[in-house]
N, C-alpha and C positions, 0 to 999 in steps of 0.2 A: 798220265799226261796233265792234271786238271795243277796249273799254274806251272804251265812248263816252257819252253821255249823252244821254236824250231828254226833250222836254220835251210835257208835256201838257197842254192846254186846254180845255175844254168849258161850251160855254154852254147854261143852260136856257133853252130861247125861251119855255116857257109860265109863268117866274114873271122874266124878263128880268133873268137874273145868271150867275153864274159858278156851274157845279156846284159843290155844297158835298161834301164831303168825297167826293173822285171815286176809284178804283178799276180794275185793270186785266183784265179778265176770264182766267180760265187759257188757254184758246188762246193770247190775246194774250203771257201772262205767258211760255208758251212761246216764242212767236215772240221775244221780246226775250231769254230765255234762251242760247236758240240762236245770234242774230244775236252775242253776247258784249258787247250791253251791260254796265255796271255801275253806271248808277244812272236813276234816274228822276225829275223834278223835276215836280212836278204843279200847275197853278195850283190855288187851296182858297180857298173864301171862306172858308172855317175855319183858314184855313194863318198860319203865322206873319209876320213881317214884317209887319204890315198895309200896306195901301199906301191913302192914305186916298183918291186920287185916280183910281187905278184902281178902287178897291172890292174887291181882294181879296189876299192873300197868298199863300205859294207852302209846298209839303209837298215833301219829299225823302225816297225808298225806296231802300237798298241792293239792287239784282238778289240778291246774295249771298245776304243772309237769306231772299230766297223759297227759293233752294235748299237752305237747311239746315231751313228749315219745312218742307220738300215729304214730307208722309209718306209715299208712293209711290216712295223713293229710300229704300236700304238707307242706316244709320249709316254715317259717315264710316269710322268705327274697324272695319268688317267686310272681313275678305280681298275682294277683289277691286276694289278702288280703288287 
């Protein structure tokens, strides 16, 4: 897994389409942390690329940035890193 890429899907069955702007919950975000992914490719009915024949486009997250966002993680720049 350690610099891999995953890709994610999700359909809403109660309005019959592609989740629109989907999200990865923080266990998960952990679990992908851990495993050393580094990026994440999400289908988005909101996402770019339209694709007019599937109905949806596609969103890309850097793992990276969740780590520099994670306010539970001392600054880069502090001893002990």
């Amino acid at each position: 897994m350690i610099h891999g890429t995953i890709y994610l899907y999700g359909w809403d069955v109660m309005l019959n389409r592609v989740v629109q702007n989907p999200s990865v919950c923080i266990m998960c975000r952990r679990a992908i942390i851990n495993a050393g992914l580094e990026q994440i490719i999400y289908a988005d009915a909101d996402g770019i690329s339209f694709d007019r024949i599937a109905g949806y486009g596609y969103r890309a997250e850097n793992v990276a940035d969740w780590v520099l966002a994670d306010e539970e993680l001392p600054p880069l720049d502090q001893p002990g890193y």
